[in-house]
Phi, psi and omega in degrees: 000163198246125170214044194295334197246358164325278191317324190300331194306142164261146185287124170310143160281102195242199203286162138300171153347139178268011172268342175237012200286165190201163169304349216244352165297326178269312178289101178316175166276178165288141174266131184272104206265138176342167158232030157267005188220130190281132213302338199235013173274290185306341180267334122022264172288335160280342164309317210269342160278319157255043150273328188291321181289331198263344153316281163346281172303316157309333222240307186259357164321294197285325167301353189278318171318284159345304178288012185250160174265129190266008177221129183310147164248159214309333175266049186242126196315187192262137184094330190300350163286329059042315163283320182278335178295316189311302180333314200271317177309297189317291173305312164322326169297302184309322188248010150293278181291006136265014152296330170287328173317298171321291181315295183315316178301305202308311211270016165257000155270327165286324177262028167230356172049063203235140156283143192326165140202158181245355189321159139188164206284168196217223226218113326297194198279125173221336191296106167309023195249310199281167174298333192168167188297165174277131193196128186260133181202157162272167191292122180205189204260000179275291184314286185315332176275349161284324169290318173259008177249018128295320153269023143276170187280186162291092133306132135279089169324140176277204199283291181330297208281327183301312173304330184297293171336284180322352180265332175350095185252357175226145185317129165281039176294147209257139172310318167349278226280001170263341181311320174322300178287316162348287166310294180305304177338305201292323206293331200258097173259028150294325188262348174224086186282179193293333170315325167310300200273137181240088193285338147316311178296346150290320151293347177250004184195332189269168191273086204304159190283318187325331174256357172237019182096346187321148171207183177298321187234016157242089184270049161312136172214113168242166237230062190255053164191168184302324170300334172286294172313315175297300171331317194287323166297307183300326174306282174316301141008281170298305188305327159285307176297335211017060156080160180329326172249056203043315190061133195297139166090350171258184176316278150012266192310329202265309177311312164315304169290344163272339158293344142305289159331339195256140203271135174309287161235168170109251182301148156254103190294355187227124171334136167280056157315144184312142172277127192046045178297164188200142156289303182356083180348276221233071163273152203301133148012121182079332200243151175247152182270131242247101181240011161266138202299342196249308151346295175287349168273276167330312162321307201257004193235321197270343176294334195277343160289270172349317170270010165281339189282333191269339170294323180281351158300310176305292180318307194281338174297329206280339171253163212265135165314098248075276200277338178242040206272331153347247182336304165327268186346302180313311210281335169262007160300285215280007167287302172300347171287340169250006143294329169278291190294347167298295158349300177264330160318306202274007164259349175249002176259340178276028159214041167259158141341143159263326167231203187290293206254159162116154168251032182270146180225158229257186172205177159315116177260075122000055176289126206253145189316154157326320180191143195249353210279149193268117150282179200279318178262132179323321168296345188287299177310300197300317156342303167272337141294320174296329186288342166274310179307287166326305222257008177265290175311348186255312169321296189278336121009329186232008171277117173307144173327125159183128175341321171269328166295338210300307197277344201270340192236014188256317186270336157314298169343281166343280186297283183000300172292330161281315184292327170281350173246019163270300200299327174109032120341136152289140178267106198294344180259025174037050161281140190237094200288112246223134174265326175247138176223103157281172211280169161232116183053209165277018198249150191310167170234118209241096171255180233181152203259346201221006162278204151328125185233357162230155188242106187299131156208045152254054162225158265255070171215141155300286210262139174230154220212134187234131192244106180246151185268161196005075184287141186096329184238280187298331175217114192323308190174176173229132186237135190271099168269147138228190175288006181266105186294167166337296190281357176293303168159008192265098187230161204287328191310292188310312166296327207274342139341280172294342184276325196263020155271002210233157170232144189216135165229143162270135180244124189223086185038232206268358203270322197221124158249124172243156133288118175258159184240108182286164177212151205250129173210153178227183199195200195250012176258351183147201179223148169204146180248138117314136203227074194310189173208017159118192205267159243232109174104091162207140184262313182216162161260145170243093158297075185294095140321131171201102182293144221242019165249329184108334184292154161292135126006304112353241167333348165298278179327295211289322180296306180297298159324315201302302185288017207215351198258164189265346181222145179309130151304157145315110169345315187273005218277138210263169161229119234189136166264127195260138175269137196227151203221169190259028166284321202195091169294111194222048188284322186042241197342091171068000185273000000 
């Protein structure tokens, strides 16, 4: 971690002892700039500090998400399932817009013409700036008085915030208050004259929102005049603070309703996932080490996704818009694309071991890479990206067989293989990537936004089973074509046959079970059955076809047309699931 400017720092006045704590502990004071560091040196280094804070915090939110549980336990009260799911939306939200923070600080570092960062505080604590130690921890009622008397506003706590305060056992600074200097900088243009800012770099280089998700509550912003920028701060602001009175909908707020709401004691919504895990042979002081064998393997898999989020986040800031704009594009499909798989590792690790014996259980450490830095010439980047792609692919090589992990490491495998072959790589495993698929035996069919796009399915299996990747986002749905005409038998009768023979589930490992429902709907273009493919942020699904009589799949399609039809099929006549992505929308009748 870069802590070149330490000596420069004034010391905040932060909490005292919690036996003595007050308010006047938590709202810092104005912060004072070094007089080694130049007015555009200092905004600088406070850019580069709450990027480093909106990191931190993203970071440990979701880890906090991750520890709560997706399947109820026999004592947990009547609603409480209901509660931990809102809990889990709230926190998902939260720690989404502080990924928008990040961005938007990047792109106020490109229009002060400044360099990037991807930093965050690690292990140990030493910045008078961040809000509280850095700390993976489970969702609890501790954790939570540290989330919120970091997004809280300038207050005077009432009799609540004050009890809340009070659990407090390590010094507290509030993020307000460096946005606060921020701000002040930006506002002085004694201290930033317009010579500073470089308002070109919103077209050419910061993270436009339309394309980085921006919304009314995702504040990606990007930026070229000074006014924009302050907006862009006040934004970020309000949404952690909500404003003088917290407000519906900010950080504050939502952290508050969950501490009510979350049990002092008796249930429990969250796992005893590890306090600070590490992979690490000889780990550091504060952190624990993650030692059941197939756990620390999903650990090592999930630290090299997350620097992979963090290289294609740095590679896509880093080419210019337009002549590069492919690639930009590329590098942030595959950030959402390992984002999702982290998602279900950290969903399938807080409820593996953390050592052989013991009920403690293990998580995601997010343990940040050796280095995050870009090299400079493009064979170089690519080189490193293919070096990670090896050191992933090797990883998983030694992870053992198991039902729930099967498709998750069957669908990387994959992805893997496009990617050395988007970068110009040889594909050591001669993958030829295919438009039409057929069953091979009993193994599953592994669809994709760049895979398979039609799926044979007349054939002579009950059951049949589709492993799809990022469902909802890289691929949309599955729809049933065939060679058949009206009077042939492909009629709404026929399909509403074929949907009510059949039972369909998304299986998304330990995380999720859903029932899918086909659905038959027609238009004056026709009839058609759809096939949804499960709930939307699941990096992959296993979709399971099961015909509910025992008949083949085959025999279903010839049995259904058949009654319906006016003249004899063709023998040969194809039947087929077309898969449609979010490449090539192609639903048509009315969608």
């Amino acid at each position: 971690m870069k802590r070149r400017h330490a000596r420069l720092l004034p010391r905040l006045e932060i909490a005292p002892p919690r036996e003595v704590l007050e308010w006047r502990a938590i709202a810092a004071p104005a912060i004072a700039r070094p007089a080694e560091l130049s007015p555009w040196e200092w905004v600088v280094f406070l850019l580069h500090k709450v990027a480093e804070i909106e990191h931190a915090l993203m970071v440990q939110y979701l880890y906090a998400l991750y520890s709560l549980k997706r399947r109820p336990d026999a004592d947990w009260p009547d609603g409480a399932q209901a509660d931990v799911r809102r809990w889990r939306r709230g926190l998902a939200d939260v720690a989404k817009q502080e990924m928008a923070h990040l961005l938007t600080v990047q792109n106020l570092l490109r229009f002060v013409g400044a360099p990037l960062t991807l930093d965050r505080e690690d292990f140990p604590f030493e910045s008078l700036f961040y809000p509280f130690r850095f700390r993976l921890e489970p969702l609890s009622r501790d954790s939570l008085a540290k989330y919120i008397a970091a997004e809280m506003p300038a207050i005077e706590p009432d009799e609540e915030l004050r009890a809340i305060l009070e659990r407090l056992e390590q010094p507290v600074n509030r993020v307000g208050a460096v946005l606060d200097e921020v701000q002040r900088v930006f506002a002085d243009p004694g201290m930033l004259p317009d010579g500073d800012l470089n308002g070109e770099t919103r077209e050419l280089y910061q993270a436009p929102p339309e394309t980085w998700f921006g919304s009314a509550t995702m504040l990606v912003r990007s930026v070229s005049t000074r006014a924009e920028a302050l907006q862009a701060l006040e934004d970020i602001a309000r949404q952690g603070e909500g404003g003088a009175d917290g407000g519906a909908g900010s950080h504050f707020g939502f952290f508050l309703d969950l501490y009510r709401g979350f049990p002092e004691a008796g249930w429990r919504p969250a796992h005893a996932v590890a306090v600070n895990p590490t992979t690490a042979a000889d780990p550091a002081p504060g952190t624990t080490q993650i030692r059941e064998s197939v756990s620390l393997a999903w650990a090592q898999v999930a630290n090299l996704l997350y620097r992979r989020v963090l290289l294609e986040l740095r590679h896509a800031l880093a080419l210019p818009r337009g002549e590069e704009q492919e690639a930009r594009d590329t590098m942030r499909a595959w950030l959402e694309e390992d984002m999702g798989a982290l998602r279900t590792v950290g969903r399938f690790l807080a409820e593996r071991p953390l050592k052989e014996t013991g009920d403690a259980r293990a998580a995601v450490p997010w343990e940040m890479p050796h280095t995050i830095d870009l090299p400079d010439r493009a064979s170089d980047r690519r080189r490193l990206h293919l070096s990670i792609l090896d050191a992933l692919e090797e990883l998983l090589a030694g992870v053992p067989d198991d039902p729930e992990t099967d498709a998750l490491v069957a669908s990387l495998l994959q992805d893997s293989d496009a990617r050395r072959a988007f970068l110009g790589a040889r594909n050591r495993r001669a993958h030829e990537p295919t438009v039409n698929a057929t069953l091979a035996s009993n193994a599953p069919y592994l669809v994709a936004a760049d895979g398979p796009t039609i799926l044979d399915v007349r054939v002579p299996v009950s059951t049949l089973r589709i492993w799809v990747q990022a469902p909802r986002m890289a691929v949309t749905g599955l729809r049933l074509v065939t060679s058949l005409s009206l009077f042939e038998g492909y009629t709404a009768a026929a399909l509403r046959l074929i949907a009510g023979a059949l039972d369909v589930d998304a299986r998304c490992g330990q995380a999720h079970d859903e029932a899918i429902e086909p659905r038959v709907r027609a238009d004056r273009m026709g009839p058609w059955l759809d096939i949804d493919v499960g709930p939307m942020g699941m990096y992959l699904t296993d979709l399971v076809l099961t015909v509910r009589d025992g008949r083949t799949l085959a025999e279903v399609l010839d049995q259904s047309f058949a009654e319906f039809a006016r003249q004899p099929a063709a023998e040969g006549y194809q039947a087929a699931l077309h898969v449609v992505t979010n490449h090539a929308r192609e639903w048509g009748h009315g969608q």
